[in-house]
SETI-405021 format. One record per residue (C-alpha): residue in three letters; z, x, y negated. Coordinates in steps of 0.1 Angstrom, whole numbers, plus 2048, in hexadecimal, padded with zeros to 3 digits. Layout:
N
ALAZXY
...
This chain:
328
UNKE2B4FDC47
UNKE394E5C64
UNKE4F4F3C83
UNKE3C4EAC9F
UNKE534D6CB4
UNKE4F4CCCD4
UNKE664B5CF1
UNKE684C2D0C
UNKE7D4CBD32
UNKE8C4E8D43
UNKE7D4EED62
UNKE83511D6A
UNKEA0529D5F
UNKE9154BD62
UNKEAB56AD57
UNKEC8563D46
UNKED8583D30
UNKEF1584D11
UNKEE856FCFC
UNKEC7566D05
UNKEB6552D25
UNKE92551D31
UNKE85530D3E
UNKE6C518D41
UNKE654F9D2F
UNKE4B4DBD42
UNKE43501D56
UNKE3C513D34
UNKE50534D2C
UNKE6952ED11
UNKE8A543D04
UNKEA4537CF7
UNKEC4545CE2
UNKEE5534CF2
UNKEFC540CD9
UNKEE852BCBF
UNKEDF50DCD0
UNKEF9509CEE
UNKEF550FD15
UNKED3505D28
UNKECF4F8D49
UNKEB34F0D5F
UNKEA94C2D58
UNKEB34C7D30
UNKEA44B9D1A
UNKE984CDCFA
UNKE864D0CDE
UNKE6E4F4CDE
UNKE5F503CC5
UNKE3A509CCE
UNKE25517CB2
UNKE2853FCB4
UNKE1C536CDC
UNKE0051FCCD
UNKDF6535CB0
UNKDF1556CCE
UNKE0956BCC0
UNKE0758ACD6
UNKE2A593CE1
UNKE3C576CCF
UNKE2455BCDB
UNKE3D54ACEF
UNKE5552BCEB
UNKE7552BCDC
UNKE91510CE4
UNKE9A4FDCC4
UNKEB24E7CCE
UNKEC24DACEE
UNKECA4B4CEE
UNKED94B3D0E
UNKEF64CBD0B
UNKEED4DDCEB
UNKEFC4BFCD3
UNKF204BECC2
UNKF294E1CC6
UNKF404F6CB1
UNKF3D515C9F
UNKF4C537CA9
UNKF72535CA9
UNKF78546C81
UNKF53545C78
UNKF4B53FC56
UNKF2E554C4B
UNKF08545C53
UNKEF1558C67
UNKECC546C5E
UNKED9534C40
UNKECC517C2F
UNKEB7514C4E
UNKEB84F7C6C
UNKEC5511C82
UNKEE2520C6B
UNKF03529C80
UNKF20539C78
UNKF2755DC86
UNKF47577C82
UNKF37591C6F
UNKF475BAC71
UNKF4E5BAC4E
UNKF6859DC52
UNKF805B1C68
UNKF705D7C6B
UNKF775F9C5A
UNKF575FBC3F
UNKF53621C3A
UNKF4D62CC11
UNKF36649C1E
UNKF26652C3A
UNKF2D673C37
UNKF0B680C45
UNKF0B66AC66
UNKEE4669C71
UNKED2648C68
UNKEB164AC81
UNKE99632C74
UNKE7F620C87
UNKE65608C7B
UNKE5A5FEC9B
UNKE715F1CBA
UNKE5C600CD1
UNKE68621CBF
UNKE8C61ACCA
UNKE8A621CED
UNKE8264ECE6
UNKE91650CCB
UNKEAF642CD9
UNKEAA65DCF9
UNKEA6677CDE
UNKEC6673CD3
UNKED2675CF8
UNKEF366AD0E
UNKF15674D04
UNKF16663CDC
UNKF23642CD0
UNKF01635CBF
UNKF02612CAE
UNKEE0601CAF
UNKEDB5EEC8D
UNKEBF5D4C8E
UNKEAC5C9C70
UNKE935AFC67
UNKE6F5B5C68
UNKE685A9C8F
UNKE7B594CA7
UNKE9F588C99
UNKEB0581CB5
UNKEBD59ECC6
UNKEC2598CE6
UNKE9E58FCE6
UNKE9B5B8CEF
UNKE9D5C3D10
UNKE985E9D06
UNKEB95E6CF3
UNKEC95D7D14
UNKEB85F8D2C
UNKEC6611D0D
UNKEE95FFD0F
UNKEEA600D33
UNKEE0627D34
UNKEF8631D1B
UNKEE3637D01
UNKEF3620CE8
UNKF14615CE6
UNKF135F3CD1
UNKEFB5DECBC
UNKEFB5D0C9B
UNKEE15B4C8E
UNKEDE5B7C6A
UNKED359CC4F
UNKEBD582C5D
UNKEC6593C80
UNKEDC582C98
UNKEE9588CBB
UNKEF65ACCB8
UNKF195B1CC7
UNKF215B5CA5
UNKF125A0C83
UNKF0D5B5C65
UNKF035A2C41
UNKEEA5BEC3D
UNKEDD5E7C46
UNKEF85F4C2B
UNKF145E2C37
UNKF075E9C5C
UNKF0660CC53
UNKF2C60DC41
UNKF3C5FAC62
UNKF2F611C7C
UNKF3962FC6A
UNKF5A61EC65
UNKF5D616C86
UNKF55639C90
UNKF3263BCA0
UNKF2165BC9E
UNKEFD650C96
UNKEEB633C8E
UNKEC9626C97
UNKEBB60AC87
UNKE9A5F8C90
UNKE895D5C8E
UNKE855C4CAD
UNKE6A5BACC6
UNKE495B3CB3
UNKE435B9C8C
UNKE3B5A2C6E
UNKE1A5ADC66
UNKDFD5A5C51
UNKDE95C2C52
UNKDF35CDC2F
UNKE045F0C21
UNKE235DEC16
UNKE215BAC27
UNKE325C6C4C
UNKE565C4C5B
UNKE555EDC62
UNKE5D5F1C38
UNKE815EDC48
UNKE8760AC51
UNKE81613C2C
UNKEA05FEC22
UNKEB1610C3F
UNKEA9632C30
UNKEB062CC0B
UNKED4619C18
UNKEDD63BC30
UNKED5652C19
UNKEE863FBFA
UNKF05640C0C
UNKF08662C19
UNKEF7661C3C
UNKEDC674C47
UNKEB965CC4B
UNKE9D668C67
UNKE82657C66
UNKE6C651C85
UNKE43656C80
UNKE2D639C8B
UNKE1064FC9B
UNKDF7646CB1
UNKDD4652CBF
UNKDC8637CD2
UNKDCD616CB7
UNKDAD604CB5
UNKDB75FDC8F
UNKDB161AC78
UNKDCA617C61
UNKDE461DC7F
UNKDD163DC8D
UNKDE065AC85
UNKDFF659C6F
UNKDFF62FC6C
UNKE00623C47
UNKE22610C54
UNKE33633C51
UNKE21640C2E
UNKE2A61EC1D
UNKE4F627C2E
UNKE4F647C1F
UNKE4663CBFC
UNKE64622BFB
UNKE7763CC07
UNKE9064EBEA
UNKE9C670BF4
UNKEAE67FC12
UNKE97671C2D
UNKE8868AC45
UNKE6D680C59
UNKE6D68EC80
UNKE4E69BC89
UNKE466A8CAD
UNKE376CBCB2
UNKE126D2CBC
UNKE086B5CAA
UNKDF86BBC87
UNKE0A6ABC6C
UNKDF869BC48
UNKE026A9C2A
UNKE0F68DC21
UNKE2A688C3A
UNKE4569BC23
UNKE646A1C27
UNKE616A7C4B
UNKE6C6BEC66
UNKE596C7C88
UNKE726C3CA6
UNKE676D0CCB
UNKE616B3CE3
UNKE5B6C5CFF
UNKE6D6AED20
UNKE6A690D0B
UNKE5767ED26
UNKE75683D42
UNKE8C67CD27
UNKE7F658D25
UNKE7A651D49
UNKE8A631D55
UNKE84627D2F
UNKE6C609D21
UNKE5461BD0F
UNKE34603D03
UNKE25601CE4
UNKE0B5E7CE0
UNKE085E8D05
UNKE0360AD02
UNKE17625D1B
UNKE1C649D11
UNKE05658D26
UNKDE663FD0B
UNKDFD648CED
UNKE14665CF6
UNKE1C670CD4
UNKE2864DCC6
UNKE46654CE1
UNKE47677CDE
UNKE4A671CB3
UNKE69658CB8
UNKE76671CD1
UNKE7768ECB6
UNKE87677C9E
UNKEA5672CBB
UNKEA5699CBE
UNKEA86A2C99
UNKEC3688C95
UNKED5694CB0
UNKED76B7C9E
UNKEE56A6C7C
UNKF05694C94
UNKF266A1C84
């Protein structure tokens, strides 16, 4: 399957954030990932990638920089740098990862794991949990890799709703690299953050399948928390207004979760909605206020606000809550 490579100018800079610049290529939109393939300035000349735009890909239909031959040749890796990020690939780098130089904790010693399969889950859950914690945001294949692809992480991190960010595995981008969730895990406890929330990012792999979708991530996430002594919530995926069936309701994303899952999970469940039998272990939490407790917050799923899908938000806002109560 060929990369679909085209040449190509900048013409427009459009935002420029951490690790990550909007702009426009022959006046198409394009991103581009600085950190991997050097600065970018308006009259280079580049090579984009073209074929998740071509191919209509919903929210990841968009270019993506691949390589910049105007300033983006010649340049050296990070200072100390040894272990790939992207491996074997055309785009491999080298990355300081945490587990190089940080503390990695032996248990977690019941520090709450909230799980998400979906990034548009992030966003409550992450106001369930509320100001005033040190919460490391690990993120995990199964949607967007880069991280500072997200600008829900940026709003959350500029609210004081998490305190750092870790990309895990395939991941890159986080203010800190992580080899994978269990080493993520070990170096925040070790590094003393008080809860964890791990999610994929922006957009999922999907293909329509029980077990062939990026959410099963948040399985690994709960199997990896509760094997090392922390205390995995997992987020419901509900929704009442998804044309496709097998996301109405409880979504077959979070009951092929659940059967992954080994014990200790607990999923959050938000009172006055009716729960399946299935959805075991699970606890109801009260979500009364969650609405003003998102406000200022991105919250879309699918294009979807609360007030179409009300308890999607309010079930990630549960999860938030009930991890809140398990903070030592």
């Amino acid at each position: 399957m060929p990369v679909s490579l085209r040449r190509g100018r900048v013409t427009a800079v459009v935002e420029q954030h951490l690790g990550l610049v909007r702009l426009e290529v022959d006046g198409t939109p394009c991103v581009a990932y600085p950190d991997v393939t050097g600065p970018v300035e308006v009259g280079d000349e580049v090579l984009v990638n073209v074929q998740a735009r071509e191919l209509a890909l919903g929210s990841g239909g968009f270019d993506v920089l691949h390589a910049n031959l105007t300033r983006g040749l010649d340049l050296p890796a990070a200072e100390g740098a040894h272990v790939m990020k992207l491996p074997y690939t055309s785009l491999q780098f080298a990355a300081p990862h945490g587990e190089e130089g940080g503390a990695l904790a032996v248990e977690l010693d019941g520090m709450p794991v909230l799980c998400c399969s979906l990034h548009s889950q992030l966003a409550p859950a992450c106001a369930g949990l509320g100001e005033g914690l040190e919460v490391a945001y690990v993120q995990l294949p199964g949607g967007a890799l880069p991280l500072p692809l997200s600008d829900t992480v940026r709003v959350l991190r500029e609210r004081g709703l998490l305190t750092t960010t870790v990309s895990a595995g395939a991941c890159f981008g986080g203010e800190v690299e992580c080899v994978g969730v269990e080493s993520a895990l070990a170096w925040a406890a070790g590094s003393g953050y008080q809860a964890v929330v791990c999610a994929i990012g922006p957009g999922i792999v999907g293909t329509g399948s029980r077990l062939g979708h990026g959410g099963l991530a948040a399985a690994e996430a709960v199997n990896s928390g509760a094997a090392l002594g922390g205390s995995p919530v997992l987020a419901a995926r509900i929704s009442s207004a998804d044309e496709r069936e097998r996301h109405r309701g409880v979504s077959h994303h979070t009951e092929a979760v659940l059967r992954l899952c080994a014990e200790g999970v607990v999923v959050a469940w938000p009172q006055g909605l009716e729960a399946p039998e299935w959805v075991e272990p699970r606890r109801e939490v009260g979500v009364d206020g969650w609405q003003e407790a998102c406000v200022g917050l991105p919250l879309s799923h699918m294009g979807r606000g609360p007030d179409e899908e009300p308890w999607f938000f309010a079930a990630a806002y549960a999860a938030g809550r009930l991890a809140r109560t398990l903070v030592r």
